[in-house]
C-alpha positions as CSV (number, residue, x, y, z in Angstrom):
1,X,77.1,38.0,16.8
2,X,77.1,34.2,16.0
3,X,77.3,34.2,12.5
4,X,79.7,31.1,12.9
5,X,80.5,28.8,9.8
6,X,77.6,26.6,10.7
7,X,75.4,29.8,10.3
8,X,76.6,30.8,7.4
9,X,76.6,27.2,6.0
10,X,72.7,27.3,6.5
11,X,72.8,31.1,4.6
12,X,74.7,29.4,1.7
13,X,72.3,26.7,1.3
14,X,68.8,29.1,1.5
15,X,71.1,30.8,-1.5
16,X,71.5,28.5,-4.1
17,X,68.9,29.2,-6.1
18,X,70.9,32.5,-7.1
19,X,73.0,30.3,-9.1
20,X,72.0,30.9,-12.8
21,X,71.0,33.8,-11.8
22,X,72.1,37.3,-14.0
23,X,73.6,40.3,-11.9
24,X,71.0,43.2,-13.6
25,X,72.7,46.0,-11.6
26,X,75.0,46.6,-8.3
27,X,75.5,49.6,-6.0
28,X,77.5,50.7,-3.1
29,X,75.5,52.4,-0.6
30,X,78.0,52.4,2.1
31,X,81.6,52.3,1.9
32,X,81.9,48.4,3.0
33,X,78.1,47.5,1.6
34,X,76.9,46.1,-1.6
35,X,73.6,45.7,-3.0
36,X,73.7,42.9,-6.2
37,X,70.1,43.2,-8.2
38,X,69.9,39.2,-9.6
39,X,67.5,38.0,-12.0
40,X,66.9,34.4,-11.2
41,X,64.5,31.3,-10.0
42,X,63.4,33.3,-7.1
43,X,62.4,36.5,-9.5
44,X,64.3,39.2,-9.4
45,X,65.8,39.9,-6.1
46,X,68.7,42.3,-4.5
47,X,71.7,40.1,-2.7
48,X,72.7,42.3,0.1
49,X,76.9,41.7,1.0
50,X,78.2,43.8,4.0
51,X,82.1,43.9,5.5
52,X,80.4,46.2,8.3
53,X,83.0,46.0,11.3
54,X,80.1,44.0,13.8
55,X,77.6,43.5,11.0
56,X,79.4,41.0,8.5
57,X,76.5,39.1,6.4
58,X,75.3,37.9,3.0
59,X,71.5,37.6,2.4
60,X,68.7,38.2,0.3
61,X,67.0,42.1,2.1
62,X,63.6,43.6,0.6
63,X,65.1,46.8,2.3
64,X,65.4,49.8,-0.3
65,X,68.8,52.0,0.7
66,X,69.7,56.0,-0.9
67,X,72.8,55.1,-3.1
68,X,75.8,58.3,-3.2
69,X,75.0,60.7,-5.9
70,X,79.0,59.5,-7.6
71,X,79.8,55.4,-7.2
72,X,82.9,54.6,-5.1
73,X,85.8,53.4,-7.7
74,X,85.0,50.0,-6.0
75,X,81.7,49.8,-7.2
76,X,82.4,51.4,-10.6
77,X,85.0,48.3,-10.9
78,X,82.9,45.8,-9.9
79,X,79.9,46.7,-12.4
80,X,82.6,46.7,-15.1
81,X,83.4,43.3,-14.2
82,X,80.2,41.4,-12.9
83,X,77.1,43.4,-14.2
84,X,75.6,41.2,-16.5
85,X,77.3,38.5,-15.8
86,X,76.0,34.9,-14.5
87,X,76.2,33.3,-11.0
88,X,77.8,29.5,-11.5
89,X,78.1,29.0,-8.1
90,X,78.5,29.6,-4.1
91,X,80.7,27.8,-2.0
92,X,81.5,28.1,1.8
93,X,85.4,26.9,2.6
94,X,85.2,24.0,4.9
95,X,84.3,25.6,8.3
96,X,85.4,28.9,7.7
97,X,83.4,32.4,7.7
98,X,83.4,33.0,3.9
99,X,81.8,32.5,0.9
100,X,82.8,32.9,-2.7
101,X,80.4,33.3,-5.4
102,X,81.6,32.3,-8.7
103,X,80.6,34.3,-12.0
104,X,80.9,33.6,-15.2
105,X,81.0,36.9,-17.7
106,X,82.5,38.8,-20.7
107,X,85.9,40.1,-20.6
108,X,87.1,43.2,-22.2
109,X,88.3,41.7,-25.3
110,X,84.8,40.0,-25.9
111,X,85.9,36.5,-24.4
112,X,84.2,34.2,-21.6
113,X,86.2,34.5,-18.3
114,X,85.8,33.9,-14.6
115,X,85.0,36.0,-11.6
116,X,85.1,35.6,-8.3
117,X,83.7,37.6,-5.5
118,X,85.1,36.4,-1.9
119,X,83.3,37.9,1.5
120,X,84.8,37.5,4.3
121,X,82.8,37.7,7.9
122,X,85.8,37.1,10.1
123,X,85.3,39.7,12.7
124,X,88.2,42.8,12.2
125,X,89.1,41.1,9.0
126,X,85.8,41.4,7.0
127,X,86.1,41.8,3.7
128,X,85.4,41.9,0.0
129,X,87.6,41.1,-2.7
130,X,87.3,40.6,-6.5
131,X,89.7,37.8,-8.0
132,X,90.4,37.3,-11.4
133,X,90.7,33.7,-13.2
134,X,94.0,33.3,-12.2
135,X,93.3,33.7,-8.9
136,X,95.0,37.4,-8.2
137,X,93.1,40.2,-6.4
138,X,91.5,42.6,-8.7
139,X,90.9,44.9,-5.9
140,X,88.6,45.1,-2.4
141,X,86.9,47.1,0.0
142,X,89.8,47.4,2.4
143,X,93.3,46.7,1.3
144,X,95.1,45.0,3.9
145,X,99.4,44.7,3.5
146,X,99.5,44.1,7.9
147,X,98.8,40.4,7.6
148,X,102.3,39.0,6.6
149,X,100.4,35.4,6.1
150,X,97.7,36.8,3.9
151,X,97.9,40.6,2.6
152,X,94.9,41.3,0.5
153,X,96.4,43.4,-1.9
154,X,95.7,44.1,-6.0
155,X,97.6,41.6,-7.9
156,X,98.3,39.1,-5.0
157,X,97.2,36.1,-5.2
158,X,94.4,35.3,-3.2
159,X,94.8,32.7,-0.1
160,X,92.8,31.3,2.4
161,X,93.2,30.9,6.0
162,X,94.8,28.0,7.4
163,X,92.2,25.2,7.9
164,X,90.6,25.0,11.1
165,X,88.9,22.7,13.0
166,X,84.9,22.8,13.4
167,X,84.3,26.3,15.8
168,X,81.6,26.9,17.3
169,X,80.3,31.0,18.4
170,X,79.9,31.1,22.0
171,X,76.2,31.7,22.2
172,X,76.3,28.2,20.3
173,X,78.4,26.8,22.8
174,X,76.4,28.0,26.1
175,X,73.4,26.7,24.4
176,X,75.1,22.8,23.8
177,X,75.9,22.9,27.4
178,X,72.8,24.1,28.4
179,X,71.0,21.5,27.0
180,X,73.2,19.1,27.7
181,X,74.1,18.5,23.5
182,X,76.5,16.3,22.4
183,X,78.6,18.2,19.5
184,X,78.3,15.1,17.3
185,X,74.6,15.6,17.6
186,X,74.7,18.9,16.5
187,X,76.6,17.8,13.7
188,X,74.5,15.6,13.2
189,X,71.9,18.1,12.8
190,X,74.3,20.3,11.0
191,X,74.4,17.7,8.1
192,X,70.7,16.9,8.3
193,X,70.3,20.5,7.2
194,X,67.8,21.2,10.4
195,X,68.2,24.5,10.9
196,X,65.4,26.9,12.3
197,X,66.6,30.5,11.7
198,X,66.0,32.1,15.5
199,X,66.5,35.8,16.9
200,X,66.4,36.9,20.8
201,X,64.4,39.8,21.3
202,X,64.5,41.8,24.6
203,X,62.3,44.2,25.7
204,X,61.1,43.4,22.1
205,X,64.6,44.7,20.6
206,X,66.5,42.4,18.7
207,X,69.5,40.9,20.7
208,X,71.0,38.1,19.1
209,X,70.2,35.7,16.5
210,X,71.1,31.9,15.5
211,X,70.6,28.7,13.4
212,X,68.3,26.6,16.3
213,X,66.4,28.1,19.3
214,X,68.7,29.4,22.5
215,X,67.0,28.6,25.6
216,X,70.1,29.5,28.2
217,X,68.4,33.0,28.9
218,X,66.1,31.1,31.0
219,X,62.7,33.8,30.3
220,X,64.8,37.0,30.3
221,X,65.0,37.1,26.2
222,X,62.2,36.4,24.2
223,X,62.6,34.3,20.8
224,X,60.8,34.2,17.0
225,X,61.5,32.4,14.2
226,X,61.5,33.3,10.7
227,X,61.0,31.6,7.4
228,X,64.3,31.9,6.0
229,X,67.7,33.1,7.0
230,X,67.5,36.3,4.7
231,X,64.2,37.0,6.5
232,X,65.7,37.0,10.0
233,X,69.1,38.9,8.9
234,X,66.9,41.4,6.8
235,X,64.9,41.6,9.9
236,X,67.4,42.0,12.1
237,X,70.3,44.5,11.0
238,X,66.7,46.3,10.1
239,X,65.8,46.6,13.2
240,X,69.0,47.1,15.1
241,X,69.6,50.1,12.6
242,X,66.2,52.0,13.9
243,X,67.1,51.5,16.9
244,X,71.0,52.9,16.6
245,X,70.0,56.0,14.5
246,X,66.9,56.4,17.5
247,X,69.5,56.6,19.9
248,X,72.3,58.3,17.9
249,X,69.4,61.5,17.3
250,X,68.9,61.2,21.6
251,X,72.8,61.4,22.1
252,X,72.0,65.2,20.8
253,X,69.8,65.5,24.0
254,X,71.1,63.2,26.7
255,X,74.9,65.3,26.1
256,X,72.5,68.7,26.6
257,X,71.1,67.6,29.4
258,X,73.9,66.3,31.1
259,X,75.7,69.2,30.7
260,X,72.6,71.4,32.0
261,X,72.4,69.2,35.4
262,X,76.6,69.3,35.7
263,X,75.9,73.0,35.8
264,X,73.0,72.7,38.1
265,X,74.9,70.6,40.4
266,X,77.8,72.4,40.6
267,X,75.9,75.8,41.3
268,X,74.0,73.5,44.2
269,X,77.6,73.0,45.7
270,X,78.3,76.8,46.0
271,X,74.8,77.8,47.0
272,X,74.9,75.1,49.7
273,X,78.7,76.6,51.0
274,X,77.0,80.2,50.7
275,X,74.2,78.7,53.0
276,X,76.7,77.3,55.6
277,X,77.7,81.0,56.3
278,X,74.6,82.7,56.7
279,X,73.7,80.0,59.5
280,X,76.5,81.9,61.5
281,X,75.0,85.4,61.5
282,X,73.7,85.3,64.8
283,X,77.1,86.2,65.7
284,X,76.9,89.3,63.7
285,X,74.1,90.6,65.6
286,X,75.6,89.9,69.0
287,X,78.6,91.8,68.0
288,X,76.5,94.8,67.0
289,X,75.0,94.3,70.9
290,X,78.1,94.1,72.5
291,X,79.9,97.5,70.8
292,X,76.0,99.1,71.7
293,X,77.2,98.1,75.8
294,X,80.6,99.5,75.1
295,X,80.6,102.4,73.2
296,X,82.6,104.6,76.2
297,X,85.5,101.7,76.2
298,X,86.1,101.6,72.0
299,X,87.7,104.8,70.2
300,X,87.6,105.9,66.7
301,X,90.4,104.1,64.9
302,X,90.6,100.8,67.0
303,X,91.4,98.0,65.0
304,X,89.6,95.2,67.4
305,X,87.5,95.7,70.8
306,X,88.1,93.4,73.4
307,X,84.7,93.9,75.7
308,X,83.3,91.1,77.7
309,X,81.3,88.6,76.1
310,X,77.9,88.5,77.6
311,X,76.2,85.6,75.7
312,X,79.0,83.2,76.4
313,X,82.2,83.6,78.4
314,X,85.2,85.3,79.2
315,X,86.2,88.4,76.3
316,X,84.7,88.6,72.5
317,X,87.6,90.4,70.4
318,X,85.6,92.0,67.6
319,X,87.4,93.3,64.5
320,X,86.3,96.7,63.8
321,X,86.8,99.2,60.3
322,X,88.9,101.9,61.6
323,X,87.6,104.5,59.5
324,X,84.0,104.0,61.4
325,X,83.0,105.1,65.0
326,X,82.1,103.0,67.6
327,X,78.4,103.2,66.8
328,X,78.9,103.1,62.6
329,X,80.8,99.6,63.7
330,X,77.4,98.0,65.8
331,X,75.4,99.0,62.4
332,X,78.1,97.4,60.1
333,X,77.5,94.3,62.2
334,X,73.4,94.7,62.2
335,X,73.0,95.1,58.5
336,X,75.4,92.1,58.0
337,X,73.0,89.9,59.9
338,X,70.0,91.1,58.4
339,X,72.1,91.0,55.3
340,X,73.1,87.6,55.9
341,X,69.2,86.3,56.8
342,X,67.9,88.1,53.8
343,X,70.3,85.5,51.8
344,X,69.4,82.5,53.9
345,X,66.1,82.6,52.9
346,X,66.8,83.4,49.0
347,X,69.2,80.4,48.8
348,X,66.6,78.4,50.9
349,X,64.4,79.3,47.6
350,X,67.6,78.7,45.4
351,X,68.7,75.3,46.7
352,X,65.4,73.9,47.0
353,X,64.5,75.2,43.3
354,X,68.3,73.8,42.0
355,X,67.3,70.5,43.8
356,X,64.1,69.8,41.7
357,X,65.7,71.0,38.6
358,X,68.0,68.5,38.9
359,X,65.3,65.8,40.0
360,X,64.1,67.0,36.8
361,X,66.9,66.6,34.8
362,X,67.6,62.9,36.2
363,X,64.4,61.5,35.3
364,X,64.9,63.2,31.7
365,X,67.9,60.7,31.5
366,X,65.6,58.2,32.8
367,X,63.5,58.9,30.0
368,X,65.8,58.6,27.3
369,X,66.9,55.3,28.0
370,X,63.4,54.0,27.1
371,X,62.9,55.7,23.8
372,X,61.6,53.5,21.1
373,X,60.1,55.9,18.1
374,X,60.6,58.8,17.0
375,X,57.7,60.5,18.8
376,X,59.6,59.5,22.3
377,X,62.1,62.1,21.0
378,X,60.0,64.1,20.1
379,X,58.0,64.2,23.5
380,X,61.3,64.7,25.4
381,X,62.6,67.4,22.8
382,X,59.1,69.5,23.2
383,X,59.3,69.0,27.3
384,X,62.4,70.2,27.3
385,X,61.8,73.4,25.2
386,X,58.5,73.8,27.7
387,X,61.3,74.0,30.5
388,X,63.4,75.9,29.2
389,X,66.7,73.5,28.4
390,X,66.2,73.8,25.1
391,X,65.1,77.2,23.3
392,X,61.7,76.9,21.5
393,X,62.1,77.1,17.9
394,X,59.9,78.7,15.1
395,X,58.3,75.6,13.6
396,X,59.3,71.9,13.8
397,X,57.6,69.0,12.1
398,X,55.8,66.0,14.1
399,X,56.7,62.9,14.0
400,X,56.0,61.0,11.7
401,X,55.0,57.7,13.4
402,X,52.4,57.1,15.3
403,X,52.7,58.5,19.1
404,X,53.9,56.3,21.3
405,X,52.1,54.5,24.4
406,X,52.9,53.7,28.0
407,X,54.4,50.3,28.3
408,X,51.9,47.6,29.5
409,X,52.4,44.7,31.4
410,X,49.9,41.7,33.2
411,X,50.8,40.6,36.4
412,X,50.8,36.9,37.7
413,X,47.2,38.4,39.4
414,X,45.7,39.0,35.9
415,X,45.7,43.1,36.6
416,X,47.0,45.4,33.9
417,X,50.1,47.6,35.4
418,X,51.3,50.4,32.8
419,X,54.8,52.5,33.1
420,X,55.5,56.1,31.4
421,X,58.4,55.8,29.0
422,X,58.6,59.9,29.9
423,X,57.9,62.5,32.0
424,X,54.9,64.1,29.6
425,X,53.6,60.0,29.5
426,X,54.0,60.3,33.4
427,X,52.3,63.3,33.5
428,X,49.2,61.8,31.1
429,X,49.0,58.0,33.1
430,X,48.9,59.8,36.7
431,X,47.2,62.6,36.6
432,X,44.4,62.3,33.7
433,X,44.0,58.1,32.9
434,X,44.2,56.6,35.8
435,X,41.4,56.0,38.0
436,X,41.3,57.6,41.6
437,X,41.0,54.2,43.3
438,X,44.0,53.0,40.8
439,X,47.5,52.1,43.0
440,X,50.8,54.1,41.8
441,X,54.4,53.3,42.4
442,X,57.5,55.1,42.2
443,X,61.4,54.6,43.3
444,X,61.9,56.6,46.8
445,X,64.2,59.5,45.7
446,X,65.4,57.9,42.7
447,X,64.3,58.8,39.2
448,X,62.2,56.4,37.5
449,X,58.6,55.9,35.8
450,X,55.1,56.5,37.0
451,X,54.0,53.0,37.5
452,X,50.3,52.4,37.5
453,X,48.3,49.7,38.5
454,X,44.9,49.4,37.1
455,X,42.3,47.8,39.7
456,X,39.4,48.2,38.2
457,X,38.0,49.0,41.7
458,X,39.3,45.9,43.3
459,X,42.1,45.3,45.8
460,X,45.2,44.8,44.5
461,X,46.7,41.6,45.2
462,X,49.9,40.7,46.8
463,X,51.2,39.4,43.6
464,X,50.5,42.1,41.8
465,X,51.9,44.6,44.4
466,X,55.0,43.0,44.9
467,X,55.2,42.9,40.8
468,X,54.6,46.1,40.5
469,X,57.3,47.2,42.8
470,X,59.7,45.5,40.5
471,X,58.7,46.8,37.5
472,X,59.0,50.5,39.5
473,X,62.4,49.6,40.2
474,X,63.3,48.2,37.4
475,X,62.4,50.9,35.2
476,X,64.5,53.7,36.9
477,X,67.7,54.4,37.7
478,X,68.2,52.3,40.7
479,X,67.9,49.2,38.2
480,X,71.1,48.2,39.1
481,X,70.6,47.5,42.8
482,X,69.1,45.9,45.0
483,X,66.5,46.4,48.1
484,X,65.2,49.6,46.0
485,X,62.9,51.2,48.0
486,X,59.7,52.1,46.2
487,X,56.4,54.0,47.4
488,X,53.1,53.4,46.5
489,X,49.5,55.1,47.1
490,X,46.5,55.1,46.1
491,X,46.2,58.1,42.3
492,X,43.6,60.1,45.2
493,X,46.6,61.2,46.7
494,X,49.3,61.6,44.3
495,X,48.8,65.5,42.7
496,X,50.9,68.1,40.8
497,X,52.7,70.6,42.7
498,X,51.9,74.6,41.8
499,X,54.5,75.3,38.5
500,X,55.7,71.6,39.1
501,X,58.0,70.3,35.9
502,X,57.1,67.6,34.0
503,X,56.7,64.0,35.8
504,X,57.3,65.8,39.1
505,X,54.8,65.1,41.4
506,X,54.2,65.2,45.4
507,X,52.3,62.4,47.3
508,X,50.8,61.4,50.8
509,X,49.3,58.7,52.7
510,X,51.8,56.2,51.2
511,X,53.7,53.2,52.1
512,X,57.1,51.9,50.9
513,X,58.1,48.2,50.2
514,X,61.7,47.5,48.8
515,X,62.2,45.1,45.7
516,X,64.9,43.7,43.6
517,X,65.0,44.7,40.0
518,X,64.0,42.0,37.5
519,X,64.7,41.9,33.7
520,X,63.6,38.7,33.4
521,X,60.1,39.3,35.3
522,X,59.6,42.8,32.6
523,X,60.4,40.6,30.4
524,X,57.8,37.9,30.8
525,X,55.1,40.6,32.1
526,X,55.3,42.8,28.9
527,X,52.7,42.9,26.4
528,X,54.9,43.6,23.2
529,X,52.5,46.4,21.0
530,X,52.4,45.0,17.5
């Protein structure tokens, strides 16, 4: 993240008018997180301050978080020392990724003293650290002897890095050369105070986030700004939470589905190697002919037959089970051929079963890389318990949020084009919204979404073809080629196939173009629901 000096100059500056401000009360919601509740020009407001490996920050949040049922000893010390007392200042170090805020409050013996609280956002060395009026560490969130130059230990003194010249984040840096800045312009802005607090969105997901607008992405991110710095932060780490514990309750079903198609895959391989034999039973049944047309030549307890081979040339040497006659041998070789073609067509029916299961399974993966709510689990979990991977439980609670909608999209022909997020939305766009005359799409053998074109009874346009074809790819799991193919047909022809899973559907009358996946295109095409 660029949460460079420059950034967090801008920070410090929306924050000033904590200073005067009284600390009311302070928690510890998470082992490297603090919540400060200040009383001051603003009202009363909560001063969020994070040393989250990858999530660093100071700001003003509106976000309510469950505090642990006992404090942490660090929290415990620091309402002994800072709860009612008052802010006197904040002060960023000359171009470094810190910022001290200075209290002034009431010792143990009665008596005005100073506190100061130093955050640190300096990647693996984030940190929090109470100092005392002589400067010596009270204590902070992690204790750190490694660092010979500065250990940040209890009853060290405090130090700060060696100065350093003005850095820049490298998103900050792309973005200067991309639009071909001078860096004394940009410090010149930098001392103008223009900053416009900025955060890159894709696929209307937060991304990235900075002090001035990023262009560099060229249409592939999208951009808003916000009022103030705490707004976009608060906004922000928010969002990217949702979205983490989203996908942290989906790991759950994307490791038990994996397994399930390892499984299926591997029980393919051996059904496939069983298949291989029983295409050689033909042989079995001309054995059983040839011991029939030479029963006089073979005795009872011959170990092989060597008669002449009448469907090809020269002699057949046929193994026989001495404890059989002649005769008992031909049948041992008829029943293993009818044997043998009894299992060819049972594994026919077994691989080709295995093979859609796994079809299955893949687009299921497919599907949980475009989750975004709670009721996209909640589809997939309920599909999969209608299939069978998962068992069906007694009761489970809906979702709370509102049930999620196919993606939308408007192509550069003005026509609407709309992609399943999973197979049960597949299932809903294909075979019950669409119109008959409507176009779909889908990746050639690859698992992806149900792509639907809405015509409206028109023709669809070029444009809006070759768009859609894109999108198709894009949205599955060739994404990361190129030349995808990708099949499309009028929704007339596309139908569900008897006891067909989920999303699996067969199709006719269709033709196949091949496109290039495109980010940037989904990107610009979407219609973000608000």
């Amino acid at each position: 993240m660029p949460l460079d000096a420059i950034f967090i100059g801008a920070v410090v500056d929306e924050l000033q008018p904590l200073v005067g401000g009284r600390v009311d009360k302070l928690h510890q919601p998470e082992r490297d997180e603090l919540i400060l509740a200040v009383r001051c020009a603003l009202g009363n407001v909560k001063l969020l301050i994070s040393a989250a490996q990858g999530g660093a920050r100071i700001h003003l949040t509106s976000q309510s978080r469950p505090n642990p049922q006992t404090p942490p000893m660090f929290c415990m010390l620091l309402r002994k020392h800072l709860v009612g007392g008052r802010i006197t200042g904040l002060y960023q170090p000359p171009n470094e990724r810190i910022v001290q805020l200075r209290f002034e409050v009431t010792d143990e013996l009665g008596e005005r003293a100073e506190r100061v609280l130093a955050v640190e956002m300096m990647g693996s060395s984030t940190n929090i650290a109470l100092i005392d009026h002589e400067g010596r560490v009270i204590d902070c969130v992690k204790r750190a002897e490694g660092d010979a130059k500065r250990p940040m230990l209890p009853g060290l003194f405090y130090r700060l890095p060696e100065p350093r010249d003005f850095g820049l984040s490298p998103l900050i840096a792309r973005e200067l050369e991309h639009q071909g800045m001078l860096i004394d312009a940009l410090k010149a802005s930098v001392n103008d105070k223009a900053f416009i607090p900025f955060m890159l969105l894709k696929d209307g997901k937060p991304k990235d986030f900075s002090f001035m607008p990023v262009r560099q992405y060229d249409g592939l991110y999208t951009g808003e700004m916000y009022g103030s710095f705490s707004e976009l932060l608060d906004a922000f780490y928010t969002r990217r939470g949702m979205e983490a514990a989203l996908h942290k309750k989906a790991s759950s079903l994307r490791k038990t589905v994996s397994n399930t198609l390892e499984r299926t895959r591997r029980k393919l391989v051996l059904q496939n190697e069983e298949y291989a034999v029983t295409l050689n039973r033909e042989r079995l049944r001309q054995y059983g002919d040839l011991l029939m047309a030479n029963l006089g030549s073979i005795a009872r307890g011959d170990e092989i037959a060597r008669v002449a081979d009448f469907y090809g040339e020269g002699d057949a040497e046929i193994k026989l089970d001495v404890r059989l006659s002649p005769q008992q041998n031909a049948a041992k070789y008829y029943k293993e051929y009818a044997k043998a073609k009894t299992a060819q067509n049972k594994l026919t029916e077994q691989i080709k079963r295995g093979e859609l299961d796994a079809e299955y399974l893949e687009s299921v993966l497919d599907s949980l890389d475009k989750i975004a709510s709670e009721s996209d689990i909640e589809d997939i979990r309920g599909e999969l318990e209608q299939t069978g991977v998962l068992p069906k439980p007694a009761a489970r609670k809906k979702a709370a949020d509102r049930p999620s909608r196919p993606m939308a999209f408007r192509s550069g022909g003005g026509m609407m084009i709309y992609i399943g997020r999973n197979n049960r939305q597949n299932d809903e766009l294909t075979l019950k919204t669409a119109a008959k005359t409507d176009i779909w799409l889908h990746t050639q053998k690859i698992a992806g979404s149900h792509v639907i074109v809405s015509c409206g009874g028109r023709q669809i346009d070029d444009v809006t073809l070759g768009q859609a074809a894109i999108l198709a790819a894009t949205y599955s799991q060739g994404k990361k080629g190129q030349k995808v193919p990708v099949d499309y047909t009028q929704v007339k022809y596309v139908r569900k196939a008897a006891g067909g899973k989920p999303g699996l559907v067969i199709y006719d009358k269709f033709r196949t173009v091949f496109a290039d996946p495109s980010e940037e295109l989904a990107e610009r095409l979407r219609i973000i629901e608000k």
